[in-house]
C-alpha positions in Angstrom: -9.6 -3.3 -6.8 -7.0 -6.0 -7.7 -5.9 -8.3 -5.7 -1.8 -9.5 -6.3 -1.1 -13.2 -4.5 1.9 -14.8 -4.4 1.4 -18.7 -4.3 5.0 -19.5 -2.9 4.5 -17.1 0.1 0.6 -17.3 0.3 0.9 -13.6 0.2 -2.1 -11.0 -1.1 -1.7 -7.7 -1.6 -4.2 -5.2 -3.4 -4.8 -2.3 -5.3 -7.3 -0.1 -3.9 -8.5 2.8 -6.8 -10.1 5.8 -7.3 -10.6 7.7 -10.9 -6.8 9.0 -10.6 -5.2 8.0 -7.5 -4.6 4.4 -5.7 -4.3 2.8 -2.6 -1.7 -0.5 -2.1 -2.3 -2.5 0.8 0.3 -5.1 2.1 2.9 -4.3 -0.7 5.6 -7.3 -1.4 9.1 -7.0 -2.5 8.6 -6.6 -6.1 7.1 -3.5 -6.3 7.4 -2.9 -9.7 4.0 -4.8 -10.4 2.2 -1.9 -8.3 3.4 0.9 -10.8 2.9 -1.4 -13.5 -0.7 -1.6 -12.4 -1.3 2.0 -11.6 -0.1 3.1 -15.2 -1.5 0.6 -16.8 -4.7 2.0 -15.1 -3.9 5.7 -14.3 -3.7 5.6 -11.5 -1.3 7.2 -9.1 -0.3 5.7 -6.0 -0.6 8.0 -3.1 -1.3 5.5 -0.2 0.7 2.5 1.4 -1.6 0.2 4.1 0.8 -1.6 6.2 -1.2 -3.7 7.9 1.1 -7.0 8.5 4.5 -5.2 9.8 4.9 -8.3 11.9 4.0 -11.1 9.1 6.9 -13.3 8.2 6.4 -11.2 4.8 9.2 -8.7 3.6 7.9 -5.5 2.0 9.2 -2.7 0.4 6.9 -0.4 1.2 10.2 2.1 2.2 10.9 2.0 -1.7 7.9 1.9 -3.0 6.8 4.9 -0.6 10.3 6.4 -1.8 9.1 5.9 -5.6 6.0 6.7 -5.4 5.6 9.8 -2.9 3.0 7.4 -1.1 2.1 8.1 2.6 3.0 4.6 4.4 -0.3 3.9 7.2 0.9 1.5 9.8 -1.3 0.3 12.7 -1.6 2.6 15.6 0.0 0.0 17.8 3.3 0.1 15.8 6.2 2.1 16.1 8.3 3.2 13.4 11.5 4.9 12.3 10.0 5.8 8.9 7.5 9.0 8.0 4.3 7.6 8.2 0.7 8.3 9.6 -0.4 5.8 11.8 -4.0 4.6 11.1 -6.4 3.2 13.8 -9.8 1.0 13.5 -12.5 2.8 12.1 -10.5 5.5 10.4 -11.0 6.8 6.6 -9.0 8.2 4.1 -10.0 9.8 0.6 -8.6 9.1 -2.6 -10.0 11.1 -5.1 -12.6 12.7 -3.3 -14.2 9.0 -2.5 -13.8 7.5 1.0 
């Protein structure tokens, strides 16, 4: 795990990892830094967790999602345009065999 804050914006964010594939939760604009991280680790990202759609927080998770071939998990109680699979309390998801 590695956490990404931006002081300005009092904005985390995180990389969540497995052996080979990653997780990025509450991605900013600059998402660069994420597939900075995940090579520099090698990791590939294959989730997004949108869990602030409504923060006053712009993300590029549409890009990075775009980039990446990432599945984008927004709340159940949103409703988006975008491909996505909608995650709900309680729910799991594997990355690398590991929930």
């Amino acid at each position: 795990m590695q956490q990404f804050f931006v002081k300005g914006l009092a904005h985390s964010s995180y990389l969540l990892g497995g052996a080979n594939n990653c997780a990025i939760i509450d991605p900013r604009r600059d998402i660069d830094i994420y597939s900075q991280a995940a090579e520099n680790t090698g990791m590939k990202i294959t989730h997004i967790l949108e869990i602030h759609l409504y923060a006053d927080l712009v993300s590029d998770h549409l890009n990075l999602a775009e980039k990446t071939d990432a599945i984008i998990h927004p709340p159940w109680s949103v409703l988006c345009a975008f491909k996505h699979t909608v995650i709900v309390e309680e729910d799991t998801f594997e990355i690398n065999g590991q929930i």
